[in-house]
RODO-2510 file (C-alpha; in nm, 4 decimals, decimal comma):
residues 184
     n   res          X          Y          Z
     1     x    -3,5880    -1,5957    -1,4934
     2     x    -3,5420    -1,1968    -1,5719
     3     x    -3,5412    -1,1164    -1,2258
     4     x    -3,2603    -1,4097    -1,1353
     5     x    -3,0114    -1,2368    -1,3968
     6     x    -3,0588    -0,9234    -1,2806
     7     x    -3,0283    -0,9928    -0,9217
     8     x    -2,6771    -1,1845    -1,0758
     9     x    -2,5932    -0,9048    -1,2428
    10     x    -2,6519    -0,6929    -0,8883
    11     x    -2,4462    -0,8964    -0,7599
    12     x    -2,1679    -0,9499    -1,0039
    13     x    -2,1285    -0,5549    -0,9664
    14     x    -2,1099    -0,5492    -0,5536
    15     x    -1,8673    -0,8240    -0,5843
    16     x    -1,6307    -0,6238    -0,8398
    17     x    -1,6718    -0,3094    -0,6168
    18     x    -1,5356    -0,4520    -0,2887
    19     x    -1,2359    -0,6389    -0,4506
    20     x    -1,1513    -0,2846    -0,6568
    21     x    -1,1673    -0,1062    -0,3215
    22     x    -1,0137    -0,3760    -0,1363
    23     x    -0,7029    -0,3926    -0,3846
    24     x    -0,6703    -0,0536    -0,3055
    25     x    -0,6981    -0,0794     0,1177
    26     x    -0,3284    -0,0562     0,2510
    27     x    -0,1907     0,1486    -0,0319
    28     x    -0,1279     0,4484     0,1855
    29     x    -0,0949     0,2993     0,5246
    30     x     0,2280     0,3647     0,7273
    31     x     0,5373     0,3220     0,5705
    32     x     0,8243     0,1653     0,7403
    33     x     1,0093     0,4119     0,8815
    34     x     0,8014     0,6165     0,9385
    35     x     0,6252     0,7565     1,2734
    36     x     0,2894     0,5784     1,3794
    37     x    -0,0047     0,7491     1,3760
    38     x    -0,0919     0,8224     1,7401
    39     x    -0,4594     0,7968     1,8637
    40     x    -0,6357     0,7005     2,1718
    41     x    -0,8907     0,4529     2,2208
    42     x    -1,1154     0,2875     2,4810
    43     x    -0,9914    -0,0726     2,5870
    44     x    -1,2186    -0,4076     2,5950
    45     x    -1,2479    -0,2767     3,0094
    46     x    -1,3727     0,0719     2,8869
    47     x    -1,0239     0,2754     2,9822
    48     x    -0,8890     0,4916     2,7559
    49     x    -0,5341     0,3771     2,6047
    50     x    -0,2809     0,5710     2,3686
    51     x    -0,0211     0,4573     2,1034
    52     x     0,2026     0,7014     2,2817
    53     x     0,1910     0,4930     2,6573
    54     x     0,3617     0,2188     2,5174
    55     x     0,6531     0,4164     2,4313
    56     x     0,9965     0,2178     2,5264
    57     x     0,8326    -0,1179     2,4220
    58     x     0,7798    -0,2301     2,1061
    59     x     0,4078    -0,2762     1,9577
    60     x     0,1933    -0,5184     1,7512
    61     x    -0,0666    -0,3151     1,6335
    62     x    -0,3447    -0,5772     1,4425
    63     x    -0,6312    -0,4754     1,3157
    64     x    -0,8866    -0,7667     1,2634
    65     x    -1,2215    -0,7326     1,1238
    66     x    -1,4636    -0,8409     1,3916
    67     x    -1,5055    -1,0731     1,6969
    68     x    -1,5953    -1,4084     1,7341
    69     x    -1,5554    -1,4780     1,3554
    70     x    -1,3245    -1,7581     1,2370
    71     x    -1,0072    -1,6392     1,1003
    72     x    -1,0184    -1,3731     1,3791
    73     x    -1,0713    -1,5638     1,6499
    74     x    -0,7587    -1,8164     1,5389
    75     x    -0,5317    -1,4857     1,5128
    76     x    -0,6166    -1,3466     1,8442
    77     x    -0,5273    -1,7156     2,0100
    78     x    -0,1982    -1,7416     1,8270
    79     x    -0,1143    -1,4210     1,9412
    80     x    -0,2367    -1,4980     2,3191
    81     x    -0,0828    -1,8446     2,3014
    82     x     0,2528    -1,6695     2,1984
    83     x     0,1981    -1,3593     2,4961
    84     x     0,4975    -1,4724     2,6799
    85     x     0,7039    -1,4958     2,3892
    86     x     0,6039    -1,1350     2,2906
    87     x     0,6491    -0,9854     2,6519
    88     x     1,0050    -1,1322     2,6600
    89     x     1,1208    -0,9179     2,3401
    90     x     0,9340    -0,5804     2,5064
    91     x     0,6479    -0,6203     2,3091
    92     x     0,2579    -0,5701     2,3311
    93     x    -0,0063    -0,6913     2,1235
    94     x    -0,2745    -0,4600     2,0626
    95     x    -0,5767    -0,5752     1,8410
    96     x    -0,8107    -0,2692     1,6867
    97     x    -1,1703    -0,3555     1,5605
    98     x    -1,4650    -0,1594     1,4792
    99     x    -1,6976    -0,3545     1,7777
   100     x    -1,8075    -0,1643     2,0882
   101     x    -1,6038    -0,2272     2,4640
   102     x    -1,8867    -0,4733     2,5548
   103     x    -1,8037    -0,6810     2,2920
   104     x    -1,4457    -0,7326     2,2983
   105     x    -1,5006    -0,7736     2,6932
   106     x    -1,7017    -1,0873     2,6064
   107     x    -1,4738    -1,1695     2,3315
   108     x    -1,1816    -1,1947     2,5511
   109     x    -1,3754    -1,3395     2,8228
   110     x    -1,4440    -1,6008     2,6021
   111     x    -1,1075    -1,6901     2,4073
   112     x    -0,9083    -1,6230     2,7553
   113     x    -0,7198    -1,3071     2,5588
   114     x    -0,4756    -1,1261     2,8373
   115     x    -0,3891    -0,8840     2,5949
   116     x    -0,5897    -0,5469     2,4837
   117     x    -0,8645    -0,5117     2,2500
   118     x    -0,9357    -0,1264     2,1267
   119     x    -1,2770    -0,0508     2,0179
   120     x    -1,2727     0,1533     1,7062
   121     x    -1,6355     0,1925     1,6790
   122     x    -1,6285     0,5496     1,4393
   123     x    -1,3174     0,3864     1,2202
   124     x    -1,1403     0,6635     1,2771
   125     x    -0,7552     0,5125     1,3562
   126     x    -0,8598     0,2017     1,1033
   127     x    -0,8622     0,4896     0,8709
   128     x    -0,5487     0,6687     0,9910
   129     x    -0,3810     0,3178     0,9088
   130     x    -0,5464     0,2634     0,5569
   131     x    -0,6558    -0,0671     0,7064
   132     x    -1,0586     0,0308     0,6278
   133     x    -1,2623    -0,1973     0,4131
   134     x    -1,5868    -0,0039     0,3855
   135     x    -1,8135    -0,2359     0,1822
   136     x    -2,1287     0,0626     0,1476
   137     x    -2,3701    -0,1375     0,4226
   138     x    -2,1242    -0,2043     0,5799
   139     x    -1,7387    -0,1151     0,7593
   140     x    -1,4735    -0,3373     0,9129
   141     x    -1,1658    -0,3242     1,0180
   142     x    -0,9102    -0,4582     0,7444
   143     x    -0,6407    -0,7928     0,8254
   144     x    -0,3600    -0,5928     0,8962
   145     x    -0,0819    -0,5875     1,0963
   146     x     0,1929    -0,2431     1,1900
   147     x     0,5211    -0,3449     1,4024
   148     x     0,6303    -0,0227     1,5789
   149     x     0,9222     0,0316     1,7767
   150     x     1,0089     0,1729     2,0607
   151     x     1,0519     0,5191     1,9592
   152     x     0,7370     0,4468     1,8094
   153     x     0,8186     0,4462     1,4159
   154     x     0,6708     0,1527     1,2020
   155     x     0,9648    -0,1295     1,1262
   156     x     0,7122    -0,3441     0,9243
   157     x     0,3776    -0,3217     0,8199
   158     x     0,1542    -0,6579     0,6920
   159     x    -0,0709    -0,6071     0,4491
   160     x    -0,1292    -0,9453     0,2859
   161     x    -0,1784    -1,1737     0,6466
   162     x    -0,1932    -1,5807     0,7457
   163     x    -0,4444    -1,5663     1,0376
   164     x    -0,2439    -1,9159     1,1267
   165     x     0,1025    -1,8349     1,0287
   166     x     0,1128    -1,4768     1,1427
   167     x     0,2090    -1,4597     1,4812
   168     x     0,5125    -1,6534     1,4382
   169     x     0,5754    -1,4393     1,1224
   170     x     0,5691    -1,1406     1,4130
   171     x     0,7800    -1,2642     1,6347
   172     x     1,0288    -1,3772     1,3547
   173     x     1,0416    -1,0222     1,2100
   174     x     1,0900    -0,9133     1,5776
   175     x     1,3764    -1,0926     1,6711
   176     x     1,5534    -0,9769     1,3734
   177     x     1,4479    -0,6655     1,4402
   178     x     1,5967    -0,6701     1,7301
   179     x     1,9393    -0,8195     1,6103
   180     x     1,9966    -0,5138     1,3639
   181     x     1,8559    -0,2074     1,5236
   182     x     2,0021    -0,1124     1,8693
   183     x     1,8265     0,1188     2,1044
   184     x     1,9499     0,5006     2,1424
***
């Protein structure tokens, strides 16, 4: 019986650790307005890809926590079911996750994604985002979203996301976007 409230207790703790640190994830991401941090990372096909290619085009940068899960796997096929709508406004969807090439490969083998997945396997542009959630065992990739434009400078950034709702919410804040800022 000792041992059972203790191992609570151990618990209890952990718990109150991750939501502290998780209140805390997105506090010093991006601003709007403000330039996106560039990077480069390998695609789900191995090939290197840059912020700074898509340049001219507008760009949904998500970060998702890992493949094949539930909420992430609904996000990824609202955003592929909604491609076409994306690529008529100029934009590009580009999901970051801490898992290897190999599996996003499978994971967009499997979901029938058309769009890039960018393995962030060292956390290093999940961290240049603020969108880390490092649990102590553990890191992933936190829910969160950065519209950049194309001069590449953040418009919006989501910290608080709908896996269901929040590819519509996207392409709602894009076409406004695109109603009140004109290109140079």
């Amino acid at each position: 019986m000792k041992m059972i409230a203790i191992f609570a207790a151990i618990i209890a703790v952990f718990v109150a650790v991750v939501v502290v640190r998780a209140r805390h994830i997105g506090s010093k991401s991006p601003a709007s307005g403000m330039p996106a941090p560039d990077f480069t990372l390998n695609n789900q096909d191995g090939k290197p890809l840059s912020l700074r290619e898509f340049r001219g085009k507008w760009v949904v940068l998500y970060f998702y926590p890992k493949d094949f899960t539930s909420g992430c796997t609904v996000e990824a096929r609202n955003f592929q079911r909604d491609l076409s709508q994306f690529e008529l406004k100029n934009a590009v969807i580009l999901g970051v996750s801490g898992q290897d090439e190999n599996s996003h490969q499978k994971f967009c083998a499997k979901e029938g994604l058309h769009f890039k997945l960018l393995a962030d396997t060292n956390y290093q542009v999940s961290s240049a985002y603020d969108s880390l959630v490092n649990l102590g065992v553990a890191k992933l990739s936190a829910r969160h979203t950065f519209l950049i434009d194309p001069e590449g400078v953040v418009r919006k950034n989501y910290l608080n996301v709908n896996a269901e709702k929040h590819s519509a919410e996207v392409l709602a804040d894009l076409a406004e976007f695109e109603r009140t800022i004109t290109p140079k």
